[in-house]
N, C-alpha and C positions, 0 to 999 in steps of 0.2 A: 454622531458617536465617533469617537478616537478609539483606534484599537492600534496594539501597539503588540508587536513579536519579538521575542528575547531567545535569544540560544547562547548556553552556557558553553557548551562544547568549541572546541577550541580546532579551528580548520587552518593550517599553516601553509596549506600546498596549493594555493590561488593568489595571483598578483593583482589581480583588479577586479572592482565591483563587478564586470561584464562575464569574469571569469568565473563568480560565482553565481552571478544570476542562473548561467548556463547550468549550475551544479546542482541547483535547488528550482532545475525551470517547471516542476509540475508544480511546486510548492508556491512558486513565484503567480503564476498563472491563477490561482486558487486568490492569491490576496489581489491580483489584477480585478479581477470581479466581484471583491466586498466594493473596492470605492465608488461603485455603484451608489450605498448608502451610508458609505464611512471614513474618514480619512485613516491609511493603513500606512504605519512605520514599524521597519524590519530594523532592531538592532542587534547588535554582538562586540564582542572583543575577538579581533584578527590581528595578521598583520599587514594589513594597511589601517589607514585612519581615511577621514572624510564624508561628507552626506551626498548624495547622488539621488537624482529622483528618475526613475525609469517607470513609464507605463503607467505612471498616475502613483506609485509607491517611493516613500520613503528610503531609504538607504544606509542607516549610518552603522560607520565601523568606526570601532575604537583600538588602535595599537596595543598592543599585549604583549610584551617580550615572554610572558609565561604562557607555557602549553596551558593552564586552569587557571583561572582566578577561583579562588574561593571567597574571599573578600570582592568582590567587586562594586567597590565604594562607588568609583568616578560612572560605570554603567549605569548604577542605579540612580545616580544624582541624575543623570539625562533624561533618563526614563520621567523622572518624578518634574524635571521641567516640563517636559511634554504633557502632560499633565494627562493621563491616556484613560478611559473610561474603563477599558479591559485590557488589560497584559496576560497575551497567550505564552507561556512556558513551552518551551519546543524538547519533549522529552522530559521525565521521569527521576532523571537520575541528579539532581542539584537539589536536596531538601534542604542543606543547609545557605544556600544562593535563595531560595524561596522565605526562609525566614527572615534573613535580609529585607528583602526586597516587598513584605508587607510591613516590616518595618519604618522601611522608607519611605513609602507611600500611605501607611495608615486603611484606616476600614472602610473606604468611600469606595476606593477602585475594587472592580473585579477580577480577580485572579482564574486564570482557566491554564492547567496544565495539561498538555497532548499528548498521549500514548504513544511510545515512537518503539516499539519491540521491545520494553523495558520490561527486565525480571523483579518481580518481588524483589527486595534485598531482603537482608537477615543479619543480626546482631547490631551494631551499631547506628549501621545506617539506616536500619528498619526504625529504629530507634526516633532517630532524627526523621527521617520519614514519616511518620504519628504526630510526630512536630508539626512539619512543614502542612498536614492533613488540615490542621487547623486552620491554616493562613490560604486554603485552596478553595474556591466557592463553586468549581466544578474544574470536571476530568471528562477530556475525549479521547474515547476509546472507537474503533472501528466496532468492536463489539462489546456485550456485556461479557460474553466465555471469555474475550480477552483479562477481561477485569477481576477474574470471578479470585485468581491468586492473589490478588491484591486486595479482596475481600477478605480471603481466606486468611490472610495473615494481618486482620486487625490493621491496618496501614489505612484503607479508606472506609471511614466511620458511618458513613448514610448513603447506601446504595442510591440516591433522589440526587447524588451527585454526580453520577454519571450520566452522562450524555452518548447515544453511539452514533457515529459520524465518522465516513473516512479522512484521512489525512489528506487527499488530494483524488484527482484522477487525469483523465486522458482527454485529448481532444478528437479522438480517431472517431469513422462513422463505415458505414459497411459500404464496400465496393462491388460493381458486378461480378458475380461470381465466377461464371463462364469467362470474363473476360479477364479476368483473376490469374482462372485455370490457363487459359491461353500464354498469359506473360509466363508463369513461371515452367511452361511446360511438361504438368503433373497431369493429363489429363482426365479420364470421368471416373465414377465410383465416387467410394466412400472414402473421404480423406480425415485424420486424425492431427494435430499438432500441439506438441510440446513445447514451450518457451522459459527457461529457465535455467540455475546453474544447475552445475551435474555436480551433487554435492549428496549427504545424507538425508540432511534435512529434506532435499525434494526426493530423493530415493526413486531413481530412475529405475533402477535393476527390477524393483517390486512392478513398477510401471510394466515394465517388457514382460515381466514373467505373466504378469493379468494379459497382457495383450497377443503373449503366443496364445494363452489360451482363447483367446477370442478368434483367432486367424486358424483354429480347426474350422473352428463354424464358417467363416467368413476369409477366407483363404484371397481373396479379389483388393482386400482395404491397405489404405499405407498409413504410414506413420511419418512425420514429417519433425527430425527432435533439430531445435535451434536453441543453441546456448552460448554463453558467454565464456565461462569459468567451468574448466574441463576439468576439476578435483576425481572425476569416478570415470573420468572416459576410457581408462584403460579395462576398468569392469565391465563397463557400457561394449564396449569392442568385442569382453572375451565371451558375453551373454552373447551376443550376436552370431561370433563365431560358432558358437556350440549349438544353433537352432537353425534349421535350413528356411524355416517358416519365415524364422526374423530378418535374415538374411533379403531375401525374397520379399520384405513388405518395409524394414526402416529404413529410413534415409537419413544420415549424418550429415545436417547443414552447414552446423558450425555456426560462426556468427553471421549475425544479417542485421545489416543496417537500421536504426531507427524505423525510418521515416520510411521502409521498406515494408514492416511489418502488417500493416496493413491489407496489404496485400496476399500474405500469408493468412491470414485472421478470416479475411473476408473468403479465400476459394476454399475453405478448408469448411469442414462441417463439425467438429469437433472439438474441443479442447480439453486437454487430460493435466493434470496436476495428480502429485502426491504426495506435496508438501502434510508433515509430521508439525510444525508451527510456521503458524506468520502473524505478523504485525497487521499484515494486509498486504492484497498480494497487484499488483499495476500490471501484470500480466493478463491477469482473470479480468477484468474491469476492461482491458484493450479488446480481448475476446469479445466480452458480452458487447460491447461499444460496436462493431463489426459482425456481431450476430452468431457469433459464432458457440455452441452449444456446449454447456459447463459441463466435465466428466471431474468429482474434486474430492479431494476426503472430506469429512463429515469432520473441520475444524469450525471453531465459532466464528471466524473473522468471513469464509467462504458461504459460511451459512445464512447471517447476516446478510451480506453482498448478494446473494442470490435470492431473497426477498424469502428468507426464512425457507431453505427447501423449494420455493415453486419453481424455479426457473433453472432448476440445475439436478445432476446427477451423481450420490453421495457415495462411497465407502469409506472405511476404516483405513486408517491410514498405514500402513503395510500390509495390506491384507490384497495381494493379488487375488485368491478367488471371489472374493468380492468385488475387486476390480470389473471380473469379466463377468460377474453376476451384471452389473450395471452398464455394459458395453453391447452386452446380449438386450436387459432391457433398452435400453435406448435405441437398438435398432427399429424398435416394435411402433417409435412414435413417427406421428407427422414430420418431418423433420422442418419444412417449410412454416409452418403455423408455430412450431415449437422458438425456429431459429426468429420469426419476428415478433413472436412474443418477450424474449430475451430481449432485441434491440431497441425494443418499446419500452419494456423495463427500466432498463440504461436511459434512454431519453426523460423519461419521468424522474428517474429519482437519482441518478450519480452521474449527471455531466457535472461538469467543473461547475457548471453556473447554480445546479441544483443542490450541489454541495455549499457553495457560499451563501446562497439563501437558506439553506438549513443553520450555518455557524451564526449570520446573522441573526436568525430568530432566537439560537441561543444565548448571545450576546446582551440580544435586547431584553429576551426572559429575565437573564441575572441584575444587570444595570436598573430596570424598573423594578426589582424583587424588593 
């Protein structure tokens, strides 16, 4: 089976294949482990040109002086040499590149388009979208509640076309704890951590305010926030400042290293999210990979991910007293039997490898359909 990856979108700020391997390395990783049973070619319109094979995968770019192609003639003439059994659409947002490109190809091949945080559109594009529906023989979405807007708005015609599958995951696995605790010198008790940007969407503020409430009860626990993108940290700061509680139990990390994280993940017992939407979240998935115990709103993509509710702890998404309704709960469990039933989970059903064998199976569902 040939399976073949197309992205429309248009990346100008990398000078070499290597440059963007690095960019897309969870995504890359993911088709590293189809060619187990398939020959897998990545292509696009960039600005370089050339075919490169890294790691068992194909490579090719083609030159684009334009930030879009809308016409993308000379792409889809390569693709249709290749002759590919399935072309994965990377993203949501080219219906009109999609009618193309069944065009080009005809009704043999299978078309699978992948949910990448894409909104419903509306008016025109929605339009064209209903088009492109036609020429789609399935959609990967992390969840069905991802999908459910794209239902809603007449865009995907036969719910039996969705597939739920994440877009990638993690290589991480869980580390000594104690020995964890030792490197980063947090030592015993109950440790909580956040990993994420300080933005709305994850809505830290609601985070803290659930969590002073929790630190009446439990006055001994820390909080451990690492982020990248400091958009609310001046909120984040002045919440802190006004509560002696929080003062006394968060720690501002700041950024930390990739390849570091791990290590966080693993001595912590905890992981809080309050993400309001996601695509799918590579933080949560790092967690449960490192054992580390889901505290998340009750989004579909989170709900999904955590084996529908078993393996994690839910609220409403701004809803601090909820928050500490489920902070309180989850003190009450094993934490030990809890945290390896989590990393059991992650082992069974979202390493990278058990993710390529789920696209595989859909792959060969469609192609022998």
């Amino acid at each position: 089976m040939k399976i073949v990856f197309v992205s429309y979108d248009y990346q100008p700020h990398f000078e070499s294949n290597e440059a963007w391997i690095k960019k897309i390395w969870r995504f890359a990783r993911l088709m590293e482990l189809l060619i187990r049973q398939a020959e897998v070619i990545y292509i696009r319109n960039a600005n370089i040109s050339g075919h490169y094979m890294q790691n068992g995968v194909q490579y090719i770019y083609q030159k684009n002086v334009k930030k879009k192609s809308y016409f993308p003639f000379r792409l889809h003439n390569e693709i249709k040499k290749l002759k590919p059994d399935v072309v994965v659409v990377v993203g949501l947002r080219s219906p009109l590149q999609i009618l193309q490109l069944r065009w080009t190809l005809g009704q043999q091949t299978v078309i699978l388009a992948r949910h990448h945080a894409d909104r419903a559109p509306k008016g025109l594009r929605k339009q064209l979208q209903q088009l492109a529906d036609k020429c789609i023989d399935g959609y990967l979405f992390t969840s069905r509640g991802n999908a459910k807007e794209w239902m809603d708005a007449r865009i995907i015609s036969n719910e039996k076309k969705i597939w739920e599958i994440p877009a990638a995951s993690t290589d991480f696995y869980r580390l000594n704890k104690e020995q964890c605790r030792q490197r980063l010198g947090i030592g015993s008790g109950l440790h909580y951590i956040w990993v994420g940007r300080l933005d709305e969407n994850k809505d830290p503020v609601t985070m803290l305010n659930g969590f002073e409430k929790w630190l009446v009860k439990s006055p001994g626990v820390k909080l451990h926030i690492i982020y990248q993108e400091e958009g609310l940290l001046p909120a984040v700061k002045i919440k802190l400042a006004e509560s002696e509680l929080l003062q006394k139990a968060v720690l501002l990390h700041g950024y930390i290293p990739y390849n570091e994280l791990p290590v966080w993940y693993s001595a912590a017992d905890f992981f809080i999210s309050g993400s309001h939407r996601e695509g799918g979240s590579y933080a949560l998935l790092e967690a449960m990979a490192c054992g580390c115990i889901p505290i998340v709103t009750a989004i579909a993509p989170a709900i999904k991910v955590t084996g529908n509710g078993k393996y994690a702890f839910y609220f409403q998404a701004g809803n601090a007293n909820e928050l500490f309704e489920k902070l309180l709960e989850s003190s009450t469990i094993n934490k030990e039997e809890f945290s390896n039933a989590v990393e059991q989970y992650f082992k069974k059903e979202l390493t990278p490898a058990a993710i390529a064998d789920q696209l595989l199976g859909i792959c060969a569902t469609l192609v022998t359909k």
